[in-house]
N, C-alpha and C positions, 0 to 999 in steps of 0.2 A: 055804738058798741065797738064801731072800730078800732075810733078816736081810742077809747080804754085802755084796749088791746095793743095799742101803739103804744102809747105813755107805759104800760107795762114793761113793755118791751122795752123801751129807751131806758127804760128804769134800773130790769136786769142788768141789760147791757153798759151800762155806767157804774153800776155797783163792781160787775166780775173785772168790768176794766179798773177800776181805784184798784182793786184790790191787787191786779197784778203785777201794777207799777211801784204801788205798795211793796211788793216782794222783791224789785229789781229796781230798786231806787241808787242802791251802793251804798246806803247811808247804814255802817250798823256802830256796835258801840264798839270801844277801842280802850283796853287800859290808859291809864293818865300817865303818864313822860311824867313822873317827879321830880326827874332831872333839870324840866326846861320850865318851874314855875320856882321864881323868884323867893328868896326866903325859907325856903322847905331844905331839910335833909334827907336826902335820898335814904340813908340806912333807917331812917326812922322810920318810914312808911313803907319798907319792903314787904313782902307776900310771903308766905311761909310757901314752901317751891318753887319760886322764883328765885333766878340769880340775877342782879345787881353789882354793876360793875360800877 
């Protein structure tokens, strides 16, 4: 019964942990630089409220 009690435990404690590394990884999304991909027109792909130089 211990043993269980353990493994349960290790189990919480590895889930709350992913999850909180998860949150402070730094990795989030990022609009795309139209500017720095080959081929493309920047005015073609602007955003409507964004400005575009």
């Amino acid at each position: 019964m211990i043993l269980l009690i353990a493994l349960i435990a290790l189990a919480v404690w590895a889930a709350v942990a992913t999850l909180v590394e998860l949150r402070r990884d730094g990795f989030r999304r990022t609009p795309t630089d139209w500017s720095r991909i080959d081929g493309r027109d920047v005015q073609q792909h602007a955003e409507s409220g964004h400005s575009y130089r």
